[in-house]
C-alpha positions in Angstrom: 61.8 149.0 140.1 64.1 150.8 142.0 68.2 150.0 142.1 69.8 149.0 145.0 72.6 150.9 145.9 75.3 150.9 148.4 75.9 153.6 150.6 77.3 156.6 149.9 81.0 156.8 151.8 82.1 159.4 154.6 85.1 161.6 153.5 87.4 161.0 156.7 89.9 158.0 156.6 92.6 156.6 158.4 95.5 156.1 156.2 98.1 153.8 157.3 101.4 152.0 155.1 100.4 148.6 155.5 103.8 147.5 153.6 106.2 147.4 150.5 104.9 146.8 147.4 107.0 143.6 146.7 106.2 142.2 150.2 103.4 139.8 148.8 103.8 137.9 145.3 100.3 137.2 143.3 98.2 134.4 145.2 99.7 135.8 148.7 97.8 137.5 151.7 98.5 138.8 155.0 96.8 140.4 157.8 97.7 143.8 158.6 96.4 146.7 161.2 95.1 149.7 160.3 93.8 152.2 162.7 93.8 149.3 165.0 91.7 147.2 162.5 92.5 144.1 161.3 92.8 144.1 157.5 93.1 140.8 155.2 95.5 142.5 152.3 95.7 140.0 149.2 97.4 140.3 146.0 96.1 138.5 142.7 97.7 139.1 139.5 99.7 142.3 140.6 97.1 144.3 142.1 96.5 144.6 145.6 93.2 144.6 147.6 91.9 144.8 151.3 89.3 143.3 153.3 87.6 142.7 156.2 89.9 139.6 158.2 87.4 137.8 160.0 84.9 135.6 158.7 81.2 136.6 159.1 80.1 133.4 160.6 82.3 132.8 163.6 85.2 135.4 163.5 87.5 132.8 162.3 90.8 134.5 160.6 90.4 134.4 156.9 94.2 135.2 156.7 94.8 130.9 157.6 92.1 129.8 155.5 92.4 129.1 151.2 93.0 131.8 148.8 92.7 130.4 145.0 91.7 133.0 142.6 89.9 136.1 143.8 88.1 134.6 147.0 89.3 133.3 149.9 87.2 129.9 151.6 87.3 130.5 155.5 89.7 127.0 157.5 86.9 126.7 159.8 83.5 126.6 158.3 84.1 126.9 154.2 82.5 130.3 153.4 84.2 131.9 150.7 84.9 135.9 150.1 85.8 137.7 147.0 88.7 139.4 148.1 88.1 142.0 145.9 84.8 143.8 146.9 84.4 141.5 150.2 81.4 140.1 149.3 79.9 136.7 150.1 80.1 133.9 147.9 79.5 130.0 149.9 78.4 129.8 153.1 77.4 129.8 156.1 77.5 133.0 157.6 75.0 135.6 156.2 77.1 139.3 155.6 80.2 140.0 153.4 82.7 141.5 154.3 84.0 145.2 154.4 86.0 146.4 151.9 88.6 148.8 151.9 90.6 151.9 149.5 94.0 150.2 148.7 97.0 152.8 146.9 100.1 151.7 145.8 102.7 154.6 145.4 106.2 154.9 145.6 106.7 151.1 146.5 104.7 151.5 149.5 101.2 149.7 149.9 98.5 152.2 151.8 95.3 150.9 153.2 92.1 153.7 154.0 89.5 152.9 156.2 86.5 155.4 156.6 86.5 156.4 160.3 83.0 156.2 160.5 83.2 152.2 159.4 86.7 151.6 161.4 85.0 149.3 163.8 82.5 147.3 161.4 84.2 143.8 160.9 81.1 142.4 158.6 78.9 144.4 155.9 74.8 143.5 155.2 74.6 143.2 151.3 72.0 146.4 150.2 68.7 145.4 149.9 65.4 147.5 148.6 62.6 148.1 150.5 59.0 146.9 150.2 56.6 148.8 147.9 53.1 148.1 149.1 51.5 148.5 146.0 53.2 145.6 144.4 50.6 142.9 144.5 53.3 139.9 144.1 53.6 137.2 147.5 56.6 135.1 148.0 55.7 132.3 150.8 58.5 130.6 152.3 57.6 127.7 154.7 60.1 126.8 157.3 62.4 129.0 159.4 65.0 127.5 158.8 68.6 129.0 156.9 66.9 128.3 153.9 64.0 130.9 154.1 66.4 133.2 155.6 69.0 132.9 153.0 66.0 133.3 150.3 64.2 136.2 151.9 67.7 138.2 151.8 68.8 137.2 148.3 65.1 138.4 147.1 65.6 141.8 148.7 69.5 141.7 147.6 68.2 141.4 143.9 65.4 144.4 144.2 62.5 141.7 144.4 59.9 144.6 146.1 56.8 142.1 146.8 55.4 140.8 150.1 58.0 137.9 152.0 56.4 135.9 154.8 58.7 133.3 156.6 56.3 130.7 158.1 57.8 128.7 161.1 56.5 126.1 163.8 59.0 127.8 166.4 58.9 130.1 168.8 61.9 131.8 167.2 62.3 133.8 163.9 65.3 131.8 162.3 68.4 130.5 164.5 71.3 129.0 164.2 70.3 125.8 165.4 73.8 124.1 164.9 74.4 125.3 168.4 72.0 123.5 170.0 73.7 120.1 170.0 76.9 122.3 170.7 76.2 124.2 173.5 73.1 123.6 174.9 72.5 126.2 177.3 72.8 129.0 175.0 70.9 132.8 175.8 68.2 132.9 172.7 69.2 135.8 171.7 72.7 134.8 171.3 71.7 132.6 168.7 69.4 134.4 166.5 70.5 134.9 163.1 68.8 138.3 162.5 66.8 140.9 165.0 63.5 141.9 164.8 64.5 145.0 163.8 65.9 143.6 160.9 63.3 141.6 159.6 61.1 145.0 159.9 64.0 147.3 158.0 63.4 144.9 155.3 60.2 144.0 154.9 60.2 140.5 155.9 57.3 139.0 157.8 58.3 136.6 160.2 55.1 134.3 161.1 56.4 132.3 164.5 54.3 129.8 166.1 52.2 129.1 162.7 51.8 125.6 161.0 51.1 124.8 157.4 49.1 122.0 157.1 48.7 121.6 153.2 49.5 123.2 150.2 47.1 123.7 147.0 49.0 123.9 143.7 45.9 124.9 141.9 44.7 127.6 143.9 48.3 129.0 144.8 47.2 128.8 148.7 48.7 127.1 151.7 46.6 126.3 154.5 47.6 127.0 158.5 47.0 124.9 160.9 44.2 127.7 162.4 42.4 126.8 159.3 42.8 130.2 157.6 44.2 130.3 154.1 47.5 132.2 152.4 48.0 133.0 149.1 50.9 133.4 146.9 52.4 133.8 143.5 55.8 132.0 144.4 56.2 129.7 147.1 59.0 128.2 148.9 59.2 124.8 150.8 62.0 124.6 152.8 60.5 122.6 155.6 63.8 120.7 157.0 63.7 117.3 158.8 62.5 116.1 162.4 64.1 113.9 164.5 63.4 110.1 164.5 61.3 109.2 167.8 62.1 106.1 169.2 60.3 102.9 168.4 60.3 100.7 171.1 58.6 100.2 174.5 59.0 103.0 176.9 59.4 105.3 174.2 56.6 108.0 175.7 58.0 107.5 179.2 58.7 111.4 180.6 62.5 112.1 180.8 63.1 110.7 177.0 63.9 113.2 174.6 64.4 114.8 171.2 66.7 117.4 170.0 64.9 119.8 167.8 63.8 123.4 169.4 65.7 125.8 171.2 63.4 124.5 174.5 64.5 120.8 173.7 67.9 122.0 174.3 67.4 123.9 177.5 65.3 121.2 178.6 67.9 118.3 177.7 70.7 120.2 179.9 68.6 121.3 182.6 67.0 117.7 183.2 70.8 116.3 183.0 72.3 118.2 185.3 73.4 115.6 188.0 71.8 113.2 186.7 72.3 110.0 184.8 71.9 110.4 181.1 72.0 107.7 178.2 72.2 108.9 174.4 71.2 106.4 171.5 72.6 106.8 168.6 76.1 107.7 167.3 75.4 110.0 165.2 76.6 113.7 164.7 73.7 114.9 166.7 73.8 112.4 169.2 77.6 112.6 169.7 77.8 116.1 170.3 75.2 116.2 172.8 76.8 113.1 174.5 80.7 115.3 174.5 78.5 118.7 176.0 76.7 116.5 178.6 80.2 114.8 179.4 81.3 117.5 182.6 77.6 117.9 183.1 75.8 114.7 184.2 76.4 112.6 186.8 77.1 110.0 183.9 77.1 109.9 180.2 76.3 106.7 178.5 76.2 106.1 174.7 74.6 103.3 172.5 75.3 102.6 169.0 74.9 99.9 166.6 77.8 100.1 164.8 81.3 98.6 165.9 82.1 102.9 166.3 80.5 105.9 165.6 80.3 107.4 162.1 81.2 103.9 160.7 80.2 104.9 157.6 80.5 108.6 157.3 84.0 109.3 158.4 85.0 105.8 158.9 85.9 103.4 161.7 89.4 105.3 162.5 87.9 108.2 162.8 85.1 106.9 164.8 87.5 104.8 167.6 89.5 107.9 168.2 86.5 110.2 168.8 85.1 107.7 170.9 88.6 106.9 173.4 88.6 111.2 173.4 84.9 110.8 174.6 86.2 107.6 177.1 88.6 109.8 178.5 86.3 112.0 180.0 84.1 108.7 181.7 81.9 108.7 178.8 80.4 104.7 178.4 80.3 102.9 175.1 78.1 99.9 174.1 78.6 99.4 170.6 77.0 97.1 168.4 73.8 96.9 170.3 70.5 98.2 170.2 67.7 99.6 172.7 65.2 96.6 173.7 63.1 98.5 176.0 63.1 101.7 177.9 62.3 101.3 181.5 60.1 103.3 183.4 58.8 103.7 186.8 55.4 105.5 188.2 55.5 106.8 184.3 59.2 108.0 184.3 62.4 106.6 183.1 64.7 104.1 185.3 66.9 102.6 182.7 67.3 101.2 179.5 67.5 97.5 178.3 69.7 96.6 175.4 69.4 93.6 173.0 72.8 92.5 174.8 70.6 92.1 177.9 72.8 94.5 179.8 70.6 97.1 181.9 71.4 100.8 181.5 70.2 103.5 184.6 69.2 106.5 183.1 66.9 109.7 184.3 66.8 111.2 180.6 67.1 109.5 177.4 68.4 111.2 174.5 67.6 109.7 171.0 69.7 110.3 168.0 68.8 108.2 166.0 68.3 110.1 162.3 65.6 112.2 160.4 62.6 112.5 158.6 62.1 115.3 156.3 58.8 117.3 157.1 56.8 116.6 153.6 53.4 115.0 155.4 51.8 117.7 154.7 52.2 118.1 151.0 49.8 114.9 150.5 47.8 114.9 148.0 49.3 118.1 146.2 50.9 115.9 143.5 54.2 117.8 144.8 57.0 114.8 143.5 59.0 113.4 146.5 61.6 110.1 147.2 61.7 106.8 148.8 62.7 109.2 151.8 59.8 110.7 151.4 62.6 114.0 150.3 61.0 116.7 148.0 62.5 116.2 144.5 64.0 119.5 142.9 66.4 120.3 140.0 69.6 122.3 139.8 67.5 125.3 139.9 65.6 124.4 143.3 62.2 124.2 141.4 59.7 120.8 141.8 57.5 119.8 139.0 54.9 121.8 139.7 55.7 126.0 138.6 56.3 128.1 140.9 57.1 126.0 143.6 60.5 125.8 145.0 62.5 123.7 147.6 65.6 124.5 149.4 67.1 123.0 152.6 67.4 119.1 154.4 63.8 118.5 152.9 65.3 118.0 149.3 66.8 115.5 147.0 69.1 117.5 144.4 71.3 117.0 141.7 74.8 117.3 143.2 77.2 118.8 140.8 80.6 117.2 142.5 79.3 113.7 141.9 78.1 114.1 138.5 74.3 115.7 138.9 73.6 112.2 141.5 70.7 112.9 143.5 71.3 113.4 147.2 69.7 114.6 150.3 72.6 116.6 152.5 71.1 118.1 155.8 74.0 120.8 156.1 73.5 124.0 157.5 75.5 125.6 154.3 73.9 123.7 151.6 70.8 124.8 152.9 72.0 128.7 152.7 73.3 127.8 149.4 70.3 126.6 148.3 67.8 129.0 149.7 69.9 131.4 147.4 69.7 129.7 144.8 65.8 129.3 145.1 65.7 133.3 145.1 67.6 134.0 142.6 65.6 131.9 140.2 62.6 133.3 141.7 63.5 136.8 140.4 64.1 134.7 137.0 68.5 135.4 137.7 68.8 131.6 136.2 71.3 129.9 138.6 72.2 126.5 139.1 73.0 124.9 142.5 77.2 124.0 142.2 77.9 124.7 145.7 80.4 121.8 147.3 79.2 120.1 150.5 81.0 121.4 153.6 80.2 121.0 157.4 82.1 120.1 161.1 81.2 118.9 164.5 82.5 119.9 167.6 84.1 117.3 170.3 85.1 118.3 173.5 86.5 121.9 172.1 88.1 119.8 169.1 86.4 120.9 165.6 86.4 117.9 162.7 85.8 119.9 159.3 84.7 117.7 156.3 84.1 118.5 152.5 82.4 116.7 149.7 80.2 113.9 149.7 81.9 110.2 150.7 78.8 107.7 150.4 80.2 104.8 149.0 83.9 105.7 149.4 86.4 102.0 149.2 89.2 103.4 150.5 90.5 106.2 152.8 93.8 107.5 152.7 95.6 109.6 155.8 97.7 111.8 155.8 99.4 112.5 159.5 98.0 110.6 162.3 94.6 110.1 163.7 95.7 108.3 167.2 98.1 111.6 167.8 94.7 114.0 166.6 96.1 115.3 163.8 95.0 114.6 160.1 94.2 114.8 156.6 91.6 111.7 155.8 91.1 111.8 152.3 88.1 109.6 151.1 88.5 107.7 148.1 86.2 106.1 144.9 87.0 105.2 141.6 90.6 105.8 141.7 89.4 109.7 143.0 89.1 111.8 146.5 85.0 112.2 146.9 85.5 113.6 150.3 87.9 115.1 153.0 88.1 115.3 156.5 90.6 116.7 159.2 91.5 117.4 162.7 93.9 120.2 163.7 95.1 120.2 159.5 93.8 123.6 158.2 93.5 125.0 155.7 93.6 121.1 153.8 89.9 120.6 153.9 89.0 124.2 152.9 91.9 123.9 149.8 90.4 120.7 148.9 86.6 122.2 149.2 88.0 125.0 146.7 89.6 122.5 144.6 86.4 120.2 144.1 84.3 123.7 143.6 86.7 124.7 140.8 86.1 121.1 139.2 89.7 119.9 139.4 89.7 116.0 140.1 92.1 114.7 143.1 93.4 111.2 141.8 94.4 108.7 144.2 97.9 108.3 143.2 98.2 112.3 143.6 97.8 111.8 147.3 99.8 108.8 147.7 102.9 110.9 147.3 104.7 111.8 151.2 104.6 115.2 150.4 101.5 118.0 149.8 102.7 120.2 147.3 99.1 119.3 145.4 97.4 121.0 148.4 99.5 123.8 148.2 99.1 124.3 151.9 
């Protein structure tokens, strides 16, 4: 096989002095300008490097996020940068980073930039190219960040075999975070890769195609058409669908699900002006019920809870997101459930709660949870959960060989709570462990370590959160969640399992890199007034 290599450099720079050599101590960084570039410039243990500043996901600047050791974990969304060659290391986002010729020389700290590169802010990782005579198939079922993820990292680590990405959409992958976001987002605004892309490489994108089973012993998957694909390795990284609604009236036209691009546009379309009613309180359901908020003629939300995410960030938490959510005329009926949806000539009217209060509604929105797609993998011996979530191991493999699993459709050890199996349905776990899936493909053994990070969007507010909280007894805050502004820190066994904040950066991202590193946060550690431990 052939080496990957990165490509060859230009021989005209800009040259700028950035600043004095004693201007940053070990552990420091700043953002300078180069050539009208911005330039993250770090120092670790007395020698200076320069990267790209912005993150690769959103453009967030890396210079307010956490630097411990040699990478730096971005305040917004938790990827993580080696600050020394800019590459990627936790995600989301999918490129690293540019990196740049640093010189120190008579106490003065010069940055280079190629001229040629001076406007790139993000880098793709070098990857090899197909060689058609290599008779080797890796399947990868699902279009989700997953596949994605795993179709790069094969191609990152020479693997020079056939990759097919088989998805139900319409779309290649997308970042379908968005949806619940911003609704009425331009498709191509939200694809993660072009077309052009996914030909450069090599990688077949199969849109519109449905596996219906899988066949261990023959290596092949069956489509939906009835035709059959083989493969050598395969990878099911199938995600989760939305829970319908079960109750009368649930088929009734004008109720919804959030799961495709087109449920999106639809959803926003069918609520302009009108009246809209959202079940559910979760992260899903929230987010659509904050983006509807200046868009429908009203906005009404049902939970069963006494506030939403109760039991994932807590009832604090969950009261100020809802009076943020009040403010802007969005109704609450808490600790109630749907009865009946009612419908007229076939179309919805309202909705009847167990409180017997009558709701008016032209769309219905359900957010009510998941079920991981595994139906088809009946009767292929193919171990799953009582969720009916496909069981891996730290390596993303099942128990049968050569079948992997990566994404919201698995149950995995998770490292940060001592190997206990979970099932985390986070856009960067599933990028972490579509990675992870490739790598082992390509026999790189790798274990999945990465720490659970994610956010949801309010009204324009972002809430970041790291770790994993189930079971938490205690939380402890740090500033004050009825002004907006704080550190939650989620307690077990005398430790922090989980941290979230609002308007507090970088605290979540320093905790996330804290966790990653394996250092334990003891509850009498953040009892102090001060933050030193954080070193924010």
């Amino acid at each position: 096989m052939n080496q990957c290599q990165e490509p060859g450099e230009g021989q005209e720079f800009v040259t700028e002095i950035v600043c004095q050599e004693d201007d940053l101590k070990d552990g420091q960084m700043k953002e300078v300008t180069v050539g009208d570039q911005k330039v993250l410039l770090v120092r670790i243990e007395g020698q200076y490097s320069a990267v790209g500043s912005q993150c690769s996901h959103y453009n967030a600047p890396l210079v307010k996020g956490a630097l411990v050791g040699d990478r730096v974990r971005c305040p917004f969304h938790g990827a993580c940068f080696n600050v020394r060659n800019g590459d990627i290391e936790e995600f989301p986002g999918l490129d690293s980073l540019p990196s740049y010729k640093v010189k120190v020389e008579d106490g003065k700290v010069y940055v280079s930039i190629n001229k040629n590169s001076l406007k790139l802010t993000r880098r793709v990782k070098a990857m090899c190219s197909i060689v058609p005579d290599v008779k080797h198939t890796i399947l990868l079922i699902g279009g989700g960040p997953a596949s994605l993820v795993c179709a790069e990292t094969l191609r990152q680590n020479c693997y020079q075999g056939r990759i097919i990405i088989i998805t139900k959409d319409n779309m290649p992958p997308f970042d379908k975070p968005k949806l619940s976001k911003a609704m009425n987002v331009d498709p191509d605004s939200i694809l993660l890769r072009s077309s052009d892309f996914y030909q450069q490489h090599g990688i077949e994108v199969w849109t519109q195609k449905e596996v219906v089973s899988v066949n261990p012993a023959n290596k092949a998957v069956k489509l939906s058409n009835g035709t059959l694909q083989c493969y050598d390795q395969l990878l099911i990284s199938t995600g989760c669908r939305a829970r319908p609604l079960n109750c009368p009236g649930a088929d009734l036209k004008g109720v919804k699900l959030l799961q495709s691009f087109e449920d999106a546009k639809e959803i926003h379309s069918s609520c302009l002006g009108h009246k809209a009613v959202v079940i559910g309180t979760s992260f899903i359901g929230m987010e659509v019920a904050s983006f509807l908020s200046d868009k429908a003629a009203s906005v009404a939300v049902v939970g069963t809870s006494s506030s939403p995410y109760e039991h994932s960030l807590g009832p604090e938490i969950g009261k100020m997101c809802m009076q943020m959510m009040e403010e802007k005329d969005v109704k609450f009926y808490m600790k109630d459930d749907v009865l009946e949806i009612v419908g007229e000539n076939g179309k919805v009217k309202g909705v009847r709660l167990k409180s017997g209060a009558v709701l008016e509604a032209d769309v219905v929105i359900a957010g009510i949870g998941v079920i991981p797609n595994t139906d088809f993998l009946a009767g292929s011996e193919l171990e799953v959960d009582s969720r009916k979530a496909l069981i891996v191991d730290k390596f993303m493999r099942t128990n049968i060989p050569d079948i992997f699993s990566a994404g919201d459709v698995t149950s995995f050890p998770l490292t940060i709570r001592g190997d206990q199996r979970v099932n985390i349905g986070h856009w960067q776990m599933s990028q972490a462990q579509g990675r992870v899936a490739a790598l082992n493909m390509v026999k790189k053994p790798t274990q999945i370590e990465s720490v659970p990070f994610f956010w949801t969007v309010l009204l324009g507010k972002s809430i970041r959160y790291t770790g994993y909280g189930e079971g938490y007894t205690e939380i402890i805050f740090k500033g004050k969640v009825e002004e907006r502004t704080f550190l939650a820190l989620y307690i077990k066994d005398e430790v922090v399992v989980a941290a979230a904040s609002l308007m507090f950066d970088p605290a979540v991202a320093r905790i996330a890199e804290m966790m990653a590193a394996g250092q334990i946060i003891t509850k009498a550690q953040t009892q102090s007034d001060d933050l030193k431990w954080l070193q924010m």
